[in-house]
C-alpha atoms as one frame of an Amber mdcrd trajectory, in Angstrom:
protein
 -41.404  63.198 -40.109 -39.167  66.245 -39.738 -41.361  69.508 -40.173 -39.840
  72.611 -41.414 -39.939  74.061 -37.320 -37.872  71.027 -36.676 -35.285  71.821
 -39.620 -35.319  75.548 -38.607 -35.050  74.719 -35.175 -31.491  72.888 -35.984
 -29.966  74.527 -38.408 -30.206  77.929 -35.959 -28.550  75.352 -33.405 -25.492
  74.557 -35.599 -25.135  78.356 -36.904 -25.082  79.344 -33.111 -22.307  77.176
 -32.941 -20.359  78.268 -35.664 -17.496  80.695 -34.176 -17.494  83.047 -37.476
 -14.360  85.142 -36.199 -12.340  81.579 -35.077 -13.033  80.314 -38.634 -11.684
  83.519 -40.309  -8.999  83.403 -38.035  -8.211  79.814 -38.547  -8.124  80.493
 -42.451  -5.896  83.765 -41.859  -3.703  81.355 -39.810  -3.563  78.785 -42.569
  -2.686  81.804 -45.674  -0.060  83.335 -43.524   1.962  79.625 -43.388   1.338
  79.252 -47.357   4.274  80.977 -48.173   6.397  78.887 -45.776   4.554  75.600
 -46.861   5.299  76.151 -50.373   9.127  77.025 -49.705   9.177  73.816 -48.329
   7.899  71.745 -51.501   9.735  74.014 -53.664  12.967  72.392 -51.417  11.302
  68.481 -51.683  10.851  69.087 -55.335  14.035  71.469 -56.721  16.810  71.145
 -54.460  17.220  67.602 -54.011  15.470  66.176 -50.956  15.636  62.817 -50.725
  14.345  61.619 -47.268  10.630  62.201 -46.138  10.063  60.878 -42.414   6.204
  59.748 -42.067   4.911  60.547 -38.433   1.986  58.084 -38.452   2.661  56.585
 -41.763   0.383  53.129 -41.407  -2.576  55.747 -41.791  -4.556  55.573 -45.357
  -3.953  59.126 -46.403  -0.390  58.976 -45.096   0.358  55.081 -46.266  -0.951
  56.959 -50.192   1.663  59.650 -49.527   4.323  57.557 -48.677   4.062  55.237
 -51.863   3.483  58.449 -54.269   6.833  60.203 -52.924   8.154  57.022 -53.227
   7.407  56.013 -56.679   8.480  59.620 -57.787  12.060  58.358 -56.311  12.180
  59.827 -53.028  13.534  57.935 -50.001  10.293  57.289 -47.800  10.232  55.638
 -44.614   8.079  56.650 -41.157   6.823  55.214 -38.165   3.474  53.864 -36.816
   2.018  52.512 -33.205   1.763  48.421 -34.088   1.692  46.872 -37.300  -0.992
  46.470 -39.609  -2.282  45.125 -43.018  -1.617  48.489 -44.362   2.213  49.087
 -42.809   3.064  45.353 -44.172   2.112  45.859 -47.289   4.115  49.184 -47.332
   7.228  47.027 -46.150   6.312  44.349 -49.148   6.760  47.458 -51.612  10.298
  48.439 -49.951   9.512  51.297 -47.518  10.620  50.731 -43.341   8.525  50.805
 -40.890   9.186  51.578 -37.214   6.897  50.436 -34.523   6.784  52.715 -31.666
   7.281  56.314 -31.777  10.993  56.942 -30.764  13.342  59.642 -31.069  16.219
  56.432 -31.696  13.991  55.887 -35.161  14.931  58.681 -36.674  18.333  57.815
 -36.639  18.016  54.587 -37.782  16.203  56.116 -40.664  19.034  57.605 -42.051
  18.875  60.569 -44.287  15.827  62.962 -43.522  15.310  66.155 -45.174  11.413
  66.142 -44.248   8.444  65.044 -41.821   5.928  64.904 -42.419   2.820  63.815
 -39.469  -0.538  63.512 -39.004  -3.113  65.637 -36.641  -2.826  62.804 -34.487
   0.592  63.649 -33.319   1.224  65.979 -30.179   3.934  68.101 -29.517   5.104
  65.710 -26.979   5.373  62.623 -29.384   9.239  61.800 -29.473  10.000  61.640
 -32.845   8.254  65.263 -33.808  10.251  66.493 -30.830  13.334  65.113 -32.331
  12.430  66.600 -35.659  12.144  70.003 -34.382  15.128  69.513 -32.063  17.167
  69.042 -35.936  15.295  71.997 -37.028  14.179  69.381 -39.904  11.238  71.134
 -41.777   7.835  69.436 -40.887   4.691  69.217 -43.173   1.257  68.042 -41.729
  -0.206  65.500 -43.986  -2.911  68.001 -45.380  -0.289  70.794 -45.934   1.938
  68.026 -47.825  -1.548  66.527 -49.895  -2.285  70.102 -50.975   0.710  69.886
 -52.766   0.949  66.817 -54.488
């Protein structure tokens, strides 16, 4: 039984934990970018973008994405680690897959206006340094699902 000491005892724990000033900052962080995040929608929406790159795309969130841009008549391919159930099915509904993150698949790709990648992804990952290298504007999945 978990007595009200207990309770007390760990919800002081997690508040000690709980960086107030690193989770205003992070918030602060994320409103400054809003005006560059939605410039970048506005340009997948208005102005004709037609490719969107997937970083990561065998991922549920991402694989949802992918299939939603796609149905709305965008261009959508992307790149995963190995193949799974989810990346074959997104082959069976028309969308390449790469397996292996390489800077060569973005090429292959064809037109890209857009990346889009998960958290997973490091600066060091070869296709989002090839994206930055084209100065292609990059969306992380959240920024992108906030939009949609």
């Amino acid at each position: 039984m978990v007595t009200s000491e207990m309770w007390n005892e760990k919800k002081g724990a997690c508040l000690r934990s709980f960086d107030e000033k690193e989770a205003v900052d992070s918030v602060n962080g994320a409103l400054a970018l809003r005006p560059q995040i939605e410039a970048i929608i506005d340009k997948i929406w208005d102005e004709g973008f037609d490719g969107i790159y997937f970083i990561g795309i065998g991922g549920i969130s991402m694989s949802g994405m992918a299939l939603l841009l796609q149905d709305a008549g965008f261009q959508v391919c992307g790149s995963d680690r190995a193949p799974s159930a989810t990346t074959e099915m997104l082959e069976a509904q028309g969308i390449t897959v790469f397996y292996g993150q390489r800077a060569e698949n973005m090429t292959e790709a064809g037109r890209i206006d857009c990346v889009v990648f998960t958290a997973a992804i490091h600066p060091d990952n070869p296709e989002y340094k090839e994206a930055h290298a084209r100065l292609l504007p990059c969306l992380t999945r959240g920024q992108l699902l906030g939009q949609i």
